[in-house]
Structures are given as structure tokens and as C-alpha cells.
KELO-652057 format. One record per residue: residue number from 1; residue in one letter; x negated, y, z negated of N, C-alpha, C in turn. Coordinates in pm, whole numbers, always signed. Last residue first. Layout:
<sites>
   num   residu      n.X      n.Y      n.Z     ca.X     ca.Y     ca.Z      c.X      c.Y      c.Z
   NUM        A        X        Y        Z        X        Y        Z        X        Y        Z
...
</sites>
This chain:
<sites>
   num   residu      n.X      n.Y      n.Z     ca.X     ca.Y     ca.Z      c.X      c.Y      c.Z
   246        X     +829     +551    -2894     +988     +593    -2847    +1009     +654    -3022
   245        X     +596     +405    -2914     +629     +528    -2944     +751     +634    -2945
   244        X     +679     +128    -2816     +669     +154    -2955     +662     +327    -2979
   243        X     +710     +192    -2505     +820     +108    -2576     +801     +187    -2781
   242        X     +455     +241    -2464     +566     +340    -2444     +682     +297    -2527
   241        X     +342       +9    -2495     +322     +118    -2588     +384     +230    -2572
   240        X     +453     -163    -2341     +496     -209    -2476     +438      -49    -2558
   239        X     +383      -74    -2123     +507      -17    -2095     +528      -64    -2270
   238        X      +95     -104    -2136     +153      +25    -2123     +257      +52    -2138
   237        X     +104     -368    -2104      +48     -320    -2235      +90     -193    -2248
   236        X     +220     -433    -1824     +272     -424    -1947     +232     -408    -2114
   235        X       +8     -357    -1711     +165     -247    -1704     +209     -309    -1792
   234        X     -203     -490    -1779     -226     -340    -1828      -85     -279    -1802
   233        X     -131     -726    -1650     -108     -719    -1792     -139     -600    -1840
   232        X      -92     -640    -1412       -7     -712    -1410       +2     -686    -1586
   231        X     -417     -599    -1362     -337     -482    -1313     -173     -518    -1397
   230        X     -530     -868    -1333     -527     -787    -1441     -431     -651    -1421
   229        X     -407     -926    -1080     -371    -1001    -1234     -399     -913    -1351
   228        X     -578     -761     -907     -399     -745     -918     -365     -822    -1020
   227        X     -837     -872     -997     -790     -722    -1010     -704     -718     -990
   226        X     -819    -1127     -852     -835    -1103     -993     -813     -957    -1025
   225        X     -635    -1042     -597     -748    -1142     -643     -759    -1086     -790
   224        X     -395    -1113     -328     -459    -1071     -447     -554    -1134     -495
   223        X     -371    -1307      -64     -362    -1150      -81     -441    -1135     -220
   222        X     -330    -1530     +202     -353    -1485      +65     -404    -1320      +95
   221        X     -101    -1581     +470     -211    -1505     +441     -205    -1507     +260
   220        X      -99    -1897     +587      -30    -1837     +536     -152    -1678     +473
   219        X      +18    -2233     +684      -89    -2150     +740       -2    -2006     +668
   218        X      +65    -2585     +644       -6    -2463     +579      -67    -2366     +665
   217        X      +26    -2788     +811     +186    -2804     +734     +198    -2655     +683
   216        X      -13    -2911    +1171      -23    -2803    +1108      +45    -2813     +958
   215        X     -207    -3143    +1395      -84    -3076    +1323      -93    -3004    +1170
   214        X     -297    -3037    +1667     -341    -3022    +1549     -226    -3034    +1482
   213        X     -323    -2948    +1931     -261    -2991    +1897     -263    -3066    +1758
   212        X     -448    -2733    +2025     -566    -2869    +2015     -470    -2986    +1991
   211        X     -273    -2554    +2059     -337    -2588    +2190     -390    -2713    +2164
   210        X     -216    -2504    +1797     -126    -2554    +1875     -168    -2652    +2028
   209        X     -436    -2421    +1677     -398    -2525    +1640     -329    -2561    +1735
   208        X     -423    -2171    +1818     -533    -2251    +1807     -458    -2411    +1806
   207        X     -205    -2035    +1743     -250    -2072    +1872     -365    -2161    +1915
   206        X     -264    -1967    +1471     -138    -2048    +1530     -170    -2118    +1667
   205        X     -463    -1826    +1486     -503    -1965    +1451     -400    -2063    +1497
   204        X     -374    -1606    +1600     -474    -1681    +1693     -478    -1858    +1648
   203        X     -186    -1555    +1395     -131    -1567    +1538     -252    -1642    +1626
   202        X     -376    -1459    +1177     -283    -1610    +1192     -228    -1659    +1295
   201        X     -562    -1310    +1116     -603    -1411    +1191     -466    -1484    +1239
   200        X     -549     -973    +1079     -483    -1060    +1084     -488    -1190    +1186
   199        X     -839     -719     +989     -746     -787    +1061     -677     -966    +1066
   198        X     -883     -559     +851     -830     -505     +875     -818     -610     +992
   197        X    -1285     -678     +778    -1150     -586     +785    -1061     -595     +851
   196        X    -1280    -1088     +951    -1334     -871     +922    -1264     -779     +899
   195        X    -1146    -1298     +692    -1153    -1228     +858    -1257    -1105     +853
   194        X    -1166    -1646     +669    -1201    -1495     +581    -1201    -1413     +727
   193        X    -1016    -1912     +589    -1068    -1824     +688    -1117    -1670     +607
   192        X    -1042    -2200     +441     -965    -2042     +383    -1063    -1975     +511
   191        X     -827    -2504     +488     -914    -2419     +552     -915    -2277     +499
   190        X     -840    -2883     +435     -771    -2693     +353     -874    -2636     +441
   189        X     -669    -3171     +546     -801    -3036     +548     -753    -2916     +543
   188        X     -546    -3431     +446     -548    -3288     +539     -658    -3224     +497
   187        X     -659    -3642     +242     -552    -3658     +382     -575    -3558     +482
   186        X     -624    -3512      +38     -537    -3595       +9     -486    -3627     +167
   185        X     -813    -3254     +120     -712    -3275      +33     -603    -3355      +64
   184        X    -1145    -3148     +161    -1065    -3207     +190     -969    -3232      +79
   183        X    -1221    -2812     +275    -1223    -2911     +166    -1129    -2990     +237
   182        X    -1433    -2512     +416    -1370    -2635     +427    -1349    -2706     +316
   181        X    -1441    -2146     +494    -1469    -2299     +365    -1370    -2374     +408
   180        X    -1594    -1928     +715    -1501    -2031     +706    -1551    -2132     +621
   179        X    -1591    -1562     +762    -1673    -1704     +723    -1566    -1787     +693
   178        X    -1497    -1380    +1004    -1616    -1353     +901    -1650    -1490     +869
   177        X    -1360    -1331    +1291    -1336    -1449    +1177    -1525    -1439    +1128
   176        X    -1266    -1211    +1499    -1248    -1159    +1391    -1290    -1255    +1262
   175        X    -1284    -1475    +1769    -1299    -1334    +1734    -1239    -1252    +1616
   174        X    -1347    -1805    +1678    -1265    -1688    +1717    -1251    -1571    +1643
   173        X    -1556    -2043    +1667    -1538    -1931    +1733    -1428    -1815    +1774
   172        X    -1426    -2093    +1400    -1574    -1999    +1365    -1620    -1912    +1493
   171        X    -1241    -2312    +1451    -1242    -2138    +1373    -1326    -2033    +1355
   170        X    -1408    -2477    +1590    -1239    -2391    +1637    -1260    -2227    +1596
   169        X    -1539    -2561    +1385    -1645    -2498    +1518    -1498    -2449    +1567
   168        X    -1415    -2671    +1185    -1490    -2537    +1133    -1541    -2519    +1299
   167        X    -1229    -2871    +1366    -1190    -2745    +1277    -1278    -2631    +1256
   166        X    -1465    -3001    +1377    -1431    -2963    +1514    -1315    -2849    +1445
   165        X    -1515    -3136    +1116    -1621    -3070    +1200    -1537    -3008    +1363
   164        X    -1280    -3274    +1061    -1325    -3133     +967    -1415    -3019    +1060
   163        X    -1035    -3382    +1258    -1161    -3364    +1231    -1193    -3244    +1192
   162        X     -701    -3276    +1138     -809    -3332    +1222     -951    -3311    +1191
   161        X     -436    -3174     +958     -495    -3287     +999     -559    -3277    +1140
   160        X     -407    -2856     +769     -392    -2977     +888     -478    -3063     +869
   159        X     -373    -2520     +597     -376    -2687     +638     -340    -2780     +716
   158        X     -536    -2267     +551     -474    -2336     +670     -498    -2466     +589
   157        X     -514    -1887     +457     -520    -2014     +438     -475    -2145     +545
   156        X     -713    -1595     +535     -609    -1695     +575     -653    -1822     +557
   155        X     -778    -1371     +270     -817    -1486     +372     -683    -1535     +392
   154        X     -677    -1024     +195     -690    -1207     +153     -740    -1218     +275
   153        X     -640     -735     +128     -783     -801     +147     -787     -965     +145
   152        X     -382     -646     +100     -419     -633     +215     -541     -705     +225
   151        X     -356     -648     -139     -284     -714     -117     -293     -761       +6
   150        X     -467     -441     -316     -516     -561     -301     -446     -694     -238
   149        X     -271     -248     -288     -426     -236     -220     -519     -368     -204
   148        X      -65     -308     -383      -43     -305     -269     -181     -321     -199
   147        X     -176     -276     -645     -103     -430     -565     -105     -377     -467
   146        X     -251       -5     -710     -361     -134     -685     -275     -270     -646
   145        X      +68      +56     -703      -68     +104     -607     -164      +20     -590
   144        X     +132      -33     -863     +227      -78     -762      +87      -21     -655
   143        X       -6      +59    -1140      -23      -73    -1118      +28      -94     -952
   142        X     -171     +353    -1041      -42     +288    -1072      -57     +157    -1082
   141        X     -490     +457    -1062     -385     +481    -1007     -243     +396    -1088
   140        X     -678     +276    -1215     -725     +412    -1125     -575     +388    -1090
   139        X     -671     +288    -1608     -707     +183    -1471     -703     +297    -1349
   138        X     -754     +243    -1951     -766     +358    -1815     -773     +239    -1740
   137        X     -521     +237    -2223     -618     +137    -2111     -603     +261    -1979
   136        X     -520     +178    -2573     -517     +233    -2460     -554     +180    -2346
   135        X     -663      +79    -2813     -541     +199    -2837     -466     +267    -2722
   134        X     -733     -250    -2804     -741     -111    -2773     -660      -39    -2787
   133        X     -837     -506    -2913     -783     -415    -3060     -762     -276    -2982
   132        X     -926     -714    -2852    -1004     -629    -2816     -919     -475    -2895
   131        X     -735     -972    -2789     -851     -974    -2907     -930     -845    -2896
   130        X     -511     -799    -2693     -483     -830    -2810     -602     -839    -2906
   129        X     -643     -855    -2406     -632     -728    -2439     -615     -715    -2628
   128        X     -630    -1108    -2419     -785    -1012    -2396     -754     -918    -2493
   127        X     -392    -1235    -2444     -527    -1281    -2510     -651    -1172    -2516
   126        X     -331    -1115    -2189     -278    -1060    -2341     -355    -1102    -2404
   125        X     -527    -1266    -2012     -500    -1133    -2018     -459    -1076    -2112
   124        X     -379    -1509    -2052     -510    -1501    -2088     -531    -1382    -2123
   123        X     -142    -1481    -1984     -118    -1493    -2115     -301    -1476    -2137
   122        X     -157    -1385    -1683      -95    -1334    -1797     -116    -1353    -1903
   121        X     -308    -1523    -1496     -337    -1538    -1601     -274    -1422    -1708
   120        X     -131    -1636    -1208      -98    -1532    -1254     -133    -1566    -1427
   119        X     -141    -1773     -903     -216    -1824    -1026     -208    -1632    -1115
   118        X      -12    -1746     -652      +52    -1860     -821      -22    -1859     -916
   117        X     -183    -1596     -541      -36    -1559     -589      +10    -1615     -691
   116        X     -392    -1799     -445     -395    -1718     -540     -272    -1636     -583
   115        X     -116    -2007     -254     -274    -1903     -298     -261    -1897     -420
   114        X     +169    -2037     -271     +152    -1897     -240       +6    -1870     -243
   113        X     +185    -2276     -170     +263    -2153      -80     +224    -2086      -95
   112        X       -5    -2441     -348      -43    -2462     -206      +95    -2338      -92
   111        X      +83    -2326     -579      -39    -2334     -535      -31    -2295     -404
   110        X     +296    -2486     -596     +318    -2347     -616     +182    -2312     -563
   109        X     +205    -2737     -620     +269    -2718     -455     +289    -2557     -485
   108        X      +29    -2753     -855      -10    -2748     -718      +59    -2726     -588
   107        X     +271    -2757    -1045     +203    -2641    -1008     +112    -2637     -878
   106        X     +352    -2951     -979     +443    -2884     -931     +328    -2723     -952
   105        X     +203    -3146    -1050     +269    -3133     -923     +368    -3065     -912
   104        X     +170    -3095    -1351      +56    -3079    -1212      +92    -3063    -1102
   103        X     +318    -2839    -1486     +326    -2980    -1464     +199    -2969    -1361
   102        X     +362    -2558    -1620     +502    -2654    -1492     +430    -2801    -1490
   101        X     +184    -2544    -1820     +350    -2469    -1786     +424    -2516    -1700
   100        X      -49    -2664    -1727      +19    -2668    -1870     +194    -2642    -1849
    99        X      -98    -2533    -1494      -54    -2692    -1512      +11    -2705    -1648
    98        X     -156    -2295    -1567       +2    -2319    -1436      +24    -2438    -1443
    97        X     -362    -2292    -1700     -219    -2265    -1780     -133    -2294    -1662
    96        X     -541    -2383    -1477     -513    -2479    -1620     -423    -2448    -1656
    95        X     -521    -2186    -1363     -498    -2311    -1253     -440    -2428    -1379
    94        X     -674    -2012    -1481     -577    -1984    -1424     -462    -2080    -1405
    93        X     -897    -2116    -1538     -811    -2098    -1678     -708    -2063    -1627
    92        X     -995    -2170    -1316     -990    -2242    -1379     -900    -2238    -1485
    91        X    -1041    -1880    -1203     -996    -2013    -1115     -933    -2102    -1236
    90        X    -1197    -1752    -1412    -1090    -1706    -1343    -1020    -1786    -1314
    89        X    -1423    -1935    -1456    -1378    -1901    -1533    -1226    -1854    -1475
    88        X    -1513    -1976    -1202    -1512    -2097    -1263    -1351    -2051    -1359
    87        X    -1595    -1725    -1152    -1519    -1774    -1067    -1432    -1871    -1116
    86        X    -1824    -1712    -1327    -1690    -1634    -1342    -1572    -1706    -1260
    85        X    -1978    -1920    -1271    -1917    -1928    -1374    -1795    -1808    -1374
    84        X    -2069    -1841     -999    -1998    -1932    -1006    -1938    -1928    -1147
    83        X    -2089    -1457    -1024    -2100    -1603    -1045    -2018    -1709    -1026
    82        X    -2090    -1243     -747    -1970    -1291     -821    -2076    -1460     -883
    81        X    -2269    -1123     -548    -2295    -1095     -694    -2178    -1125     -801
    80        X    -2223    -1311     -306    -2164    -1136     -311    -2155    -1075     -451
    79        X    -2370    -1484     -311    -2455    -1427     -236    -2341    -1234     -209
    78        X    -2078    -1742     -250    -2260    -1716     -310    -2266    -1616     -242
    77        X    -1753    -1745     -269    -1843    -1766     -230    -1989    -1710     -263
    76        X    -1449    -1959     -388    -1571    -1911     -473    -1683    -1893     -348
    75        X    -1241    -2071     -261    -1206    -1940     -336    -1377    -1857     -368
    74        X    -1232    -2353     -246    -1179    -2269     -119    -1189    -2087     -171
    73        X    -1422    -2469     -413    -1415    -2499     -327    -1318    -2402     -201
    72        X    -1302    -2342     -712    -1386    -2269     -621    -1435    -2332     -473
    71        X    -1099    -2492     -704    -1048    -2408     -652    -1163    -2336     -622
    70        X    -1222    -2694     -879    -1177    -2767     -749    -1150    -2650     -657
    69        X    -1397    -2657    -1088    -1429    -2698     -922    -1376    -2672     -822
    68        X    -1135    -2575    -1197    -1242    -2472    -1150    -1312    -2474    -1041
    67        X     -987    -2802    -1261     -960    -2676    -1164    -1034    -2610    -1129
    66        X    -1223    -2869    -1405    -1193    -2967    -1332    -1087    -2857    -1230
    65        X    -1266    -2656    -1637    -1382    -2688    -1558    -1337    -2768    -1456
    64        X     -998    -2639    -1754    -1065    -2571    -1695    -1161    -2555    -1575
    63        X     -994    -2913    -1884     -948    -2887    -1774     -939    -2768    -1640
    62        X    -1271    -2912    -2048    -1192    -3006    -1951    -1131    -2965    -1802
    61        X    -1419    -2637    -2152    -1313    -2702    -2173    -1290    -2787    -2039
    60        X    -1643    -2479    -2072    -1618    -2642    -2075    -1520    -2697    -2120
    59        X    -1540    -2243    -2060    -1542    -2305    -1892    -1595    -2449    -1905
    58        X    -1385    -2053    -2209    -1418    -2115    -2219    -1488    -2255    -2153
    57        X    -1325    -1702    -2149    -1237    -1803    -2115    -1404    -1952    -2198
    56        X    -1385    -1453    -2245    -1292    -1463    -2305    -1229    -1634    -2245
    55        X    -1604    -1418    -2059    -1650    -1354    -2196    -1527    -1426    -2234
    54        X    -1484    -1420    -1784    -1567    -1522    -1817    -1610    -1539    -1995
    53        X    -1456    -1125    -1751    -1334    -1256    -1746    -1362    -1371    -1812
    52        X    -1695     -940    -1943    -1638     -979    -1823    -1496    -1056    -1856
    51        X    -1767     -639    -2063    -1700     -758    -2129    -1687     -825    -1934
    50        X    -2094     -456    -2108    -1972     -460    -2017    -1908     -610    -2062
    49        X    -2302     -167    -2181    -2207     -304    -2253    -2075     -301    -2202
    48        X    -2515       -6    -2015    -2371      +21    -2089    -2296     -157    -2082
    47        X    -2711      +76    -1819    -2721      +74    -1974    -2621      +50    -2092
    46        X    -2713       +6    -1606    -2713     +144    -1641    -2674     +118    -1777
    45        X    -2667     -317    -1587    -2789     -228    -1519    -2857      -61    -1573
    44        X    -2406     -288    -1732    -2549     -334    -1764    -2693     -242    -1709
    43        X    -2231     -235    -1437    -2265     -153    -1595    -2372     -180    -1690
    42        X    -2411     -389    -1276    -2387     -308    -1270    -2359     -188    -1358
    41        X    -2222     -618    -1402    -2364     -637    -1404    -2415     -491    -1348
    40        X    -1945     -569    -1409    -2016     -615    -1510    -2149     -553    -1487
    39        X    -1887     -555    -1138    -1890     -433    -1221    -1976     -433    -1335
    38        X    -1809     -743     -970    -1952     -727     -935    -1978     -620    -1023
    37        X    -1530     -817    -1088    -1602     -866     -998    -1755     -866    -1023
    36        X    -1505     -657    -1376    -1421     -751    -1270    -1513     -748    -1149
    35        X    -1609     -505    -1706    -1620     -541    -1549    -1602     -609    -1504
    34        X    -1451     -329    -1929    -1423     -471    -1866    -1437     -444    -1729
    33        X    -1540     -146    -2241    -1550     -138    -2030    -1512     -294    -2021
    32        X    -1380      +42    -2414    -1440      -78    -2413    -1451     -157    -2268
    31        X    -1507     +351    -2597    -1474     +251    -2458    -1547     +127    -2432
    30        X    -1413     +526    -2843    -1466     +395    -2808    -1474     +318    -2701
    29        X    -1403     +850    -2821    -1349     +770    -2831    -1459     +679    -2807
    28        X    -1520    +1119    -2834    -1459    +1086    -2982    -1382     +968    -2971
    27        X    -1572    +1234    -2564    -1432    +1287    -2673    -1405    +1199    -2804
    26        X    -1792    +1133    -2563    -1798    +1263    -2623    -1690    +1312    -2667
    25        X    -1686     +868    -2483    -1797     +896    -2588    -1787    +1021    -2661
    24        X    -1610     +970    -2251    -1495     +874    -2369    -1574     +908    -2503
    23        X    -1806    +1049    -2093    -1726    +1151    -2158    -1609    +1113    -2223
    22        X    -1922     +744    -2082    -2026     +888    -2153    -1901    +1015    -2188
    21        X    -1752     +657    -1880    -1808     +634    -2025    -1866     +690    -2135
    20        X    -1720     +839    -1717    -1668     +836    -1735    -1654     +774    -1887
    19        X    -1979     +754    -1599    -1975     +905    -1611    -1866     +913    -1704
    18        X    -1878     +503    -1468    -2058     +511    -1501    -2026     +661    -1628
    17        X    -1675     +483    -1256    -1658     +453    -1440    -1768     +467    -1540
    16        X    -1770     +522    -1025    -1676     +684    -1068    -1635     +631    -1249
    15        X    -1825     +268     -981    -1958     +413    -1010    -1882     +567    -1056
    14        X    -1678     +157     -987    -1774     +116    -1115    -1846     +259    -1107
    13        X    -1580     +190     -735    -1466     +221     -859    -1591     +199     -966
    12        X    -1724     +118     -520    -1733     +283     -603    -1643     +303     -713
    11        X    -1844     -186     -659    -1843      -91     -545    -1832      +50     -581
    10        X    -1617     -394     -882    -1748     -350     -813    -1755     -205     -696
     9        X    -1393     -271    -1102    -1468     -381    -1031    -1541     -297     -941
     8        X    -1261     -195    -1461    -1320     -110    -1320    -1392     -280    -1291
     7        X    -1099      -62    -1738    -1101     -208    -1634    -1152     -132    -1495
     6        X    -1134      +10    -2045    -1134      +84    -1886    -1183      -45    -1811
     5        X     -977      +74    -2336     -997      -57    -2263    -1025      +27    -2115
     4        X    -1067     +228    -2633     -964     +232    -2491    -1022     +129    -2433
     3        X    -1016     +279    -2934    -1113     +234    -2898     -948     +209    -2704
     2        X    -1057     +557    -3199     -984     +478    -3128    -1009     +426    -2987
     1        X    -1198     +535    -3523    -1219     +576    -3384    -1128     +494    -3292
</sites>
């Protein structure tokens, strides 16, 4: 039986994958669901065996767990059906191979330009896909499509120097600004703003800062999140199986 990989995350993409399982089934195939975000639990719910991120990473390993912390501090928040252990998991194994591969300091300043941008779990991802033996992979549209889509949903990142507590009361009163995580780092203060839909904090914050006079080194929009990484290793599982059928 030949077994397909269908990568779906939370909200209505899980619910248009509910139906979709059942008629993999009836055509005589194996689907092997991987829920991303809030999908997992959700496929469960309805009765159907879901792999997460977390299923394939190891989150006591060391170094894992010590990125993990550290990045769910600006990345990880409670109460939107994402575990800390996934998070852990994502963050962590992410953050761990970028150190492995460039170094610490240099993966952290890749870090600190691009976000979540630098943290690209490619090789985990082949790891997945490889231990999961699929003949295939359903995702919803194009890989260039879900980047673009997820490209639009980041927080704005900020770093400066001044009081933490007069930072989070700055940012919290200005108009568009959903929720604000604080950390400290080596001196400066990381800030990830989260906005309301569809809109772009940075010109206010610019202005912010400027007025208080704040000095500034980091201010920058993040964009992707674990669904554009995975998106990253399904084009190229696709393009290696185009490749072999030639």
C-alpha cells in the first residue's frame, strides 16, 4: 500500500484534511497526517492518528532544550493550543543544527537579522520525511504560495537599551499592538510585538523609540513560522521525485 504524507495546521486547513483522510483510505492509500500547529490535536479529537514536530525531535537532548528555552522566550505563547514542548521542539532543534553548522556566534547574529528566517530545519524535515517511508506528499497549493502566505503573519522584532518596564508600557500603548514578550539579552532588551491583522508596527515603533530616545540596534518584521519550513522540504521531496521518474 502506498503510504502519502498530508501536512495540514490548525484552523480550516485541518478541517478541509478531516474528509480527505477517509477518501486516501478509500482510494487504497495510507495517509500519514502530520499536524503543525494546533492540527495534531484536532485530528485526534476526530479520531485519526496525527505525527507532530515534536514526535521526531528529542527535547532532552542538551542543546536542544537550552535553545529551546531560550527562543521560546520571544517565540512561544500559552493559551493558542501550541505546547510548550512543541515549541521547545521546533525552536530548539532548529536553533541547535544552526549552531552545529556555523558556530554559536555566528549563528546567533544570523538569528538576531533575520528571526525565525534563520532557523531553517531542513535536515530535520528530511529526517521526517525519509523516517516515514512516503510515496508522496499532499500540501494546499505551491510551496511559493504558502511562503508568501506565511510571510505576511510575523511579529515585530525590537532591540534596545532602556528600562524593560517602561518599554512594555510604550508598546502596549500603541494602537494595533496585540501582545508584547520581553527578554533580556546581554545588555539590551529583545522585544517581539505581535500586531492585529494586517498591520505593520514598525514606523510607529520607529517613532516611538526615537521620541524616548531609546537607542535602537534591531527593529525588523519576522515572517515565517514552522509551516514555511516544512513547505521548504516537501519542494524538495517533490522535485527529487520528479527528478527519479524522469
Amino acid at each position: 500500500m502506498k503510504r502519502v504524507l498530508v501536512a495540514t495546521y490548525g484552523g480550516a486547513h485541518v478541517a478541509v484534511a478531516i474528509p480527505l483522510h477517509g477518501a486516501l483510505i478509500a482510494a487504497g492509500l495510507q495517509p500519514v497526517m502530520l499536524g503543525l500547529t494546533t492540527a495534531a490535536d484536532t485530528l485526534r479529537r476526530h479520531g485519526i492518528a496525527a505525527k507532530r514536530f515534536l514526535d521526531y525531535v528529542d527535547i532532552d537532548d542538551p542543546q536542544i532544550r537550552r535553545w529551546g528555552e531560550y527562543l521560546c522566550g520571544f517565540h512561544h505563547r500559552e493559551g493558542i493550543g501550541i505546547s510548550r514542548e512543541e515549541s521547545m521542539a521546533y525552536l530548539g532543534a532548529s536553533m541547535a543544527d544552526l549552531v552545529q553548522e556555523q558556530g554559536e556566534a555566528a549563528a546567533l547574529d544570523q538569528y538576531r537579522q533575520l528571526g525565525l528566517n534563520a532557523l531553517l530545519p531542513v535536515a530535520r524535515l528530511r529526517h521526517l520525511l525519509q523516517a516515514e517511508q512516503t510515496d508522496g506528499v499532499i500540501a494546499t497549493g505551491s510551496p511559493q504560495e504558502l511562503r508568501d502566505r506565511f510571510s505576511t503573519q510575523g511579529k515585530v522584532i525590537v532591540e534596545l537599551r532602556a528600562p524593560s518596564g517602561e518599554i512594555e508600557k510604550g508598546f502596549r500603548a500603541l494602537s494595533g499592538v496585540k501582545d508584547v514578550a520581553i527578554a533580556q539579552d546581554n545588555g539590551w532588551v529583545r522585544v517581539a510585538v505581535e500586531p492585529v491583522p494586517d498591520r505593520d508596527l514598525r514606523e510607529d515603533i520607529s517613532n516611538l523609540t526615537a521620541a524616548r530616545g531609546w537607542p535602537l540596534r534591531e527593529l525588523r518584521r519576522e515572517g515565517a513560522t514552522l509551516e514555511d519550513f516544512f513547505v521548504k522540504a516537501v519542494a524538495e521531496q517533490q522535485a527529487r521525485i520528479k527528478r527519479q521518474s524522469m
